[in-house]
N, C-alpha and C positions, 0 to 999 in steps of 0.2 A: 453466399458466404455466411457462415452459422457464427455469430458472436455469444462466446459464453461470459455469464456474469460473474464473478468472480469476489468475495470477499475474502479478508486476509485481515491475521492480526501478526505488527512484527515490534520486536522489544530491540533497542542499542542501548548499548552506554558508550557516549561524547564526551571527548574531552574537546572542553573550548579554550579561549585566551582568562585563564585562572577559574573557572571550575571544571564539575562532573555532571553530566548531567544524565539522566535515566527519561529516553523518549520511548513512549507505548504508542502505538496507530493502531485503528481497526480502521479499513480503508474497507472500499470498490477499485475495481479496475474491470477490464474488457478482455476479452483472451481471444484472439482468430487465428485460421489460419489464412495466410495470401502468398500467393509464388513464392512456394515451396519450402514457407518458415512460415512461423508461431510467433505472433507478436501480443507482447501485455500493454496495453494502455492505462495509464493513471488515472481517474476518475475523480476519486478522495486519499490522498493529497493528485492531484493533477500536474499538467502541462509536461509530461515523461512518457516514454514508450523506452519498450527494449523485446528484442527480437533474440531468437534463436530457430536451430535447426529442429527442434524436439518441444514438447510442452514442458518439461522438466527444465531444460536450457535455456526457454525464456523464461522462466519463473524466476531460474536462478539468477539470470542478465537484472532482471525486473528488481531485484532483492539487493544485489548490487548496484544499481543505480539508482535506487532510493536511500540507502546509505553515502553515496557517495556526495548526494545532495545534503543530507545533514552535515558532512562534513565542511563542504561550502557551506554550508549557513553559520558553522562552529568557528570558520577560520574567520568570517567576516564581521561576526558578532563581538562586540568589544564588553559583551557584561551576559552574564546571564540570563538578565532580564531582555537583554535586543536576542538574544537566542533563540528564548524563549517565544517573544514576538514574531520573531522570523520564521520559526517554525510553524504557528499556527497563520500566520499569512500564507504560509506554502499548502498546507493542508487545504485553507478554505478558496484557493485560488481555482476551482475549479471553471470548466469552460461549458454552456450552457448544454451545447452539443453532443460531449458523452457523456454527460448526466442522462439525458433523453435517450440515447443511443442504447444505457447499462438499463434503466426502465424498461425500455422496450425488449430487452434480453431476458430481464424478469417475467417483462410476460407474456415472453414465447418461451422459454422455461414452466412454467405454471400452466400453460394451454399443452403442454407435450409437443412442443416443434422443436425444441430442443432439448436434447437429452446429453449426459456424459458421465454415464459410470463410472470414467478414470478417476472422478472426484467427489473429495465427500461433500452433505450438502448442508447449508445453513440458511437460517430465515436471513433473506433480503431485508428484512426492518431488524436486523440485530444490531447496538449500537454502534456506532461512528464517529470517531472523534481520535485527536491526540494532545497524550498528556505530557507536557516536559515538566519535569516534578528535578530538580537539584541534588545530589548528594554529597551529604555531608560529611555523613559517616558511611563508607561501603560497609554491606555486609552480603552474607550468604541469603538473606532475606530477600532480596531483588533479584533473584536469577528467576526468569520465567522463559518457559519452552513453547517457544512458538506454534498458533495453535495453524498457520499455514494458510493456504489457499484452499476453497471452498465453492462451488457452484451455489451464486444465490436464488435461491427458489421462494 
């Protein structure tokens, strides 16, 4: 079974209990197929899967249920500042095992064992991280188009 490495960067704006908040991720995740569906695994932010029938349809399960987790973190955060916290605890919660796992995908990706033209590619050390930054004032200046999912190589 071929695991592809996968980065992705995705933008929300949250509403929590009295603010707004603007979260950016550049994440890892795992892409496989196993009987007969496409499952993504969380990596950075971790402890998430979501599957579908197509790799388009887990992507989109994956996207949705990384939102639906900020949501839960929005509803249970009482200040922006525990939001804020909670969010980057979720991120760095990752599990040792598919850290190792997404490695090892990089470099069977980089040796040519694995290959996926369905996707475009990025460097495996592009950064990683998420920022919950507040706003204050919305404006047309925070709209950014997500740059997706990516085989990391």
């Amino acid at each position: 079974m071929s695991r592809y490495p996968i980065v992705f960067g995705l933008r929300d704006i949250i509403q929590g209990n009295g603010f707004l908040a603007g979260v950016a991720v550049e994440g890892r995740a795992l892409l496989h197929e196993e009987e007969g569906g496409v499952w993504v695994e969380g990596v950075n932010p971790g402890g998430f899967v979501a599957t579908g029938h197509s790799v388009a349809e887990a992507l989109e399960e994956f996207r949705r249920s990384y939102t639906a987790i900020l949501f839960d973190i929005a509803e249970d955060a009482e200040s922006f500042e525990s939001f804020q916290e909670q969010c980057q605890a979720f991120f760095d919660g990752s599990a040792e095992t598919p850290v190792r796992e997404w490695e090892q995908a990089v470099e069977d990706v980089r040796a040519g064992r694995i290959s996926a033209d369905w996707l475009g590619r990025r460097s495996a050390e592009s950064p990683r991280g998420i920022v919950v930054a507040r706003i204050d004032e919305p404006s047309v200046e925070n709209n950014r188009v997500e740059e997706g999912a990516a085989l990391a190589a």
